[in-house]
C-alpha atoms as one frame of an Amber mdcrd trajectory, in Angstrom:
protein
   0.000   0.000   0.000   0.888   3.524  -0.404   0.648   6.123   2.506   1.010
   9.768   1.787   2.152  12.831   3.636   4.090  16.273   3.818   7.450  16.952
   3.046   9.979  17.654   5.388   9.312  15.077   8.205   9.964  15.396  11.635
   8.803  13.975  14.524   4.994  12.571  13.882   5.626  11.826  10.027   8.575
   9.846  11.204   7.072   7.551  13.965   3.843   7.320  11.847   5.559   5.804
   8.971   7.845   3.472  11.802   4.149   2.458  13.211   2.627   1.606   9.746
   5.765  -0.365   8.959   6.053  -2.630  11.760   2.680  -2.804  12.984   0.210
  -2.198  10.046   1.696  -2.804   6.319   5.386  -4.115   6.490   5.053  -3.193
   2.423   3.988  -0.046   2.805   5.672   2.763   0.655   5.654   6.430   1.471
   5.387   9.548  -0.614   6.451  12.484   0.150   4.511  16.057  -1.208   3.917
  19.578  -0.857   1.203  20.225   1.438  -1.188  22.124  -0.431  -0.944  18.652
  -3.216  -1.481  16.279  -0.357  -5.039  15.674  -1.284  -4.816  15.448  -5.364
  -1.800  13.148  -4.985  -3.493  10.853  -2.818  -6.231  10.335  -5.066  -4.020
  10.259  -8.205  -1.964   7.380  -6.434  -4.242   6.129  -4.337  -2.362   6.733
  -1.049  -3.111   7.038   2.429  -2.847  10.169   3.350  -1.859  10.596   6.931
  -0.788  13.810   9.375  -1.684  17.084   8.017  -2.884  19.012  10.494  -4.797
  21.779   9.230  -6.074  19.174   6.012  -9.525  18.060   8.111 -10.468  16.002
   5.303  -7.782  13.312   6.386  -8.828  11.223   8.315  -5.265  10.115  10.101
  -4.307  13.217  11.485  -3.568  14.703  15.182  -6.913  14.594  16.998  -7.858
  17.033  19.449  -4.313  17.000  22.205  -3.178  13.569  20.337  -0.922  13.175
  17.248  -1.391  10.929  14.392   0.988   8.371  15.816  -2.468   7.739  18.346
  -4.915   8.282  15.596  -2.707   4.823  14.054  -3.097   3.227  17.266  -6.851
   3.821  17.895  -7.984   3.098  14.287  -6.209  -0.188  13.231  -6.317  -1.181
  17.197  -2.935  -1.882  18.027  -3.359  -2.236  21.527   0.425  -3.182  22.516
   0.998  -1.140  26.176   4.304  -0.089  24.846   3.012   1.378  21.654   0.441
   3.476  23.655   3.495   4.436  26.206   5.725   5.216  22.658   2.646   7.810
  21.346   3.342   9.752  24.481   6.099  10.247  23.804   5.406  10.838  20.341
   2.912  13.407  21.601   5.495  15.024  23.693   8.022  15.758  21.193   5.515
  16.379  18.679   2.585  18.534  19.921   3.328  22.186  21.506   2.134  22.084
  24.975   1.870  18.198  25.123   5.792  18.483  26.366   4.400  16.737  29.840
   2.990  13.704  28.348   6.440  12.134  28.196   9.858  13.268  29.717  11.457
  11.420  27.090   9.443  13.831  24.364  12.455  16.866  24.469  14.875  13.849
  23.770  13.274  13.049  20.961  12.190  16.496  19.689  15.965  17.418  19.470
  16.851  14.240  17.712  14.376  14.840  14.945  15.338  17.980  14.488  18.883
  17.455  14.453  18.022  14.656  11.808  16.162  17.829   9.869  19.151  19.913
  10.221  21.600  18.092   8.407  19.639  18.170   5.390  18.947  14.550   4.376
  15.812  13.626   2.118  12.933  12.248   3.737  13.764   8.819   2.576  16.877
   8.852   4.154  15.529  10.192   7.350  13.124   7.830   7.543  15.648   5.350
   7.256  17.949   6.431   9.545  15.297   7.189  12.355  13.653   4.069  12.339
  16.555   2.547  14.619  15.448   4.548  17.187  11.772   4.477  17.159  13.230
   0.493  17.493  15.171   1.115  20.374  12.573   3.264  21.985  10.178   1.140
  21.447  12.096  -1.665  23.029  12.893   0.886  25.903   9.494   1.144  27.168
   8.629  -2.344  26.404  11.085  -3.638  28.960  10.369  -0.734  31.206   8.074
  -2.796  33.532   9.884  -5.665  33.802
C-alpha cells in the first residue's frame, strides 16, 4: 500500500511511517509532497494520506491534544501497552504544549530535528530514524519488567 504525507518530516511523520511499517503494512511505501498537493496526490496514487494538520479532510491526522501516531493506534487497534506508552512520547516531542505527556518527548524532539538539520531527504531520514523508534520502542517495552 501507499501512505502519503508532507514533506519535510519530523517527529509525527517519522514515527507514523515506523508504526505503519512494523505494525500495520510491512510493504507499505511512502510519498512524500507539498502540502497544499497532499489531497490530489493521494487520489491520483491512491495513497493514504496521513498527518496534516490543518487538512480536516484526512482522516489520520492529530486529533484534538493527540498526534497521528495515536490516531494509528486507535484506528487499526494496536493495543500493545508499549506502543500506547511510545505515542506519548510521540505526543510530547511532537505537539506544543503536550511536552508533559512524556519526559522522554524533548529527547526526541531534538533528535528529529537534528536529523532535519543536516539536510537529508525524507527517505533517508526515515531510514535512519527508524533505529530509534526500534530502540525506543524496546525501551518502554522492557520498562516494567
Amino acid at each position: 500500500m501507499k501512505w502519503i504525507t508532507r514533506r519535510n518530516v519530523k517527529v509525527d511523520r517519522v514515527a507514523c511511517p515506523w508504526l505503519i511499517r512494523r505494525f500495520v503494512d510491512q510493504d507499505a511505501r511512502f510519498l512524500f509532497v507539498e502540502e497544499a498537493q497532499l489531497l490530489e496526490s493521494a487520489r491520483c496514487e491512491g495513497a493514504i494520506p496521513f498527518d496534516a494538520p490543518r487538512i480536516p479532510e484526512i482522516k489520520l491526522n492529530h486529533r484534538g491534544e493527540r498526534c497521528t501516531f495515536e490516531a494509528i493506534l486507535e484506528d487499526y487497534q494496536l493495543r500493545d501497552p508499549a506502543l500506547a506508552q511510545l505515542a506519548l512520547i510521540v505526543r510530547a516531542a511532537d505537539v506544543k504544549g503536550q511536552e508533559h505527556a512524556a519526559g522522554e518527548g524533548l529527547g526526541l524532539r531534538a533528535v528529529a530535528n537534528g536529523f532535519s538539520a543536516m539536510g537529508l531527504s525524507d527517505e533517508d531520514r526515515l531510514a535512519r530514524q527508524f533505529p530509534v523508534y526500534d530502540a525506543l520502542y524496546e525501551y518502554v517495552r522492557t520498562q516494567g519488567k
